[in-house]
C-alpha positions, 0 to 999 in steps of 0.5 A: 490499470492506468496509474498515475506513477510517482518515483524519486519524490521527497515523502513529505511533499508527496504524502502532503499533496496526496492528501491535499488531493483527498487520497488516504497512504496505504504502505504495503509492509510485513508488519502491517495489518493483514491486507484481507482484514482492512479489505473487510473494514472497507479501507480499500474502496477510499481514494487511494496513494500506495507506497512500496518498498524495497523487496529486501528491506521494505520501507523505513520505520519514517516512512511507515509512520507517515502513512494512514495504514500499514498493510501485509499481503497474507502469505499462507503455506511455507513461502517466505515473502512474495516479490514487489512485483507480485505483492504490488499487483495483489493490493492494487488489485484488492483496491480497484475490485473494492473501490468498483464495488 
């Protein structure tokens, strides 16, 4: 993957200039919608700015509300939570096998 990386920016600047240059926000968070079900609805294959978080803490509730869509990584079996590492690369992955589709 070569991505653009954005660290340390202000949100609503950032959110604002990512929409000016047509990109939909996706967070990944737990209490967002299952990131296989917004697969299916064909969310992921749109230009996409994602935003994560803090592995212990996630994002903030102002952050969340500034995005088009919250998003989870399904957790199946008796695993607690994935890290940022892992969780990053599963919906990066899930955007670029979309959007080649």
């Amino acid at each position: 993957f070569h991505l653009p990386v954005s660290v340390g920016g202000e949100l609503d600047e950032v959110v604002r200039r990512a929409h000016d240059a047509g990109l939909q926000i996706l967070a990944a968070d737990v209490k967002g919608d299952d990131l296989l079900a917004v697969r299916a609805d064909g969310v992921l294959g749109e230009p996409t700015a994602w935003l994560f978080g803090n592995e212990a803490w996630g994002l903030e509730e102002a952050t969340l509300r500034a995005c088009d869509e919250v998003v989870r990584v399904p957790i199946h079996g008796h695993a607690e939570s994935l890290n940022l590492a892992m969780a990053t690369t599963i919906c990066l992955y899930a955007s670029a096998r979309q959007q080649r589709a």
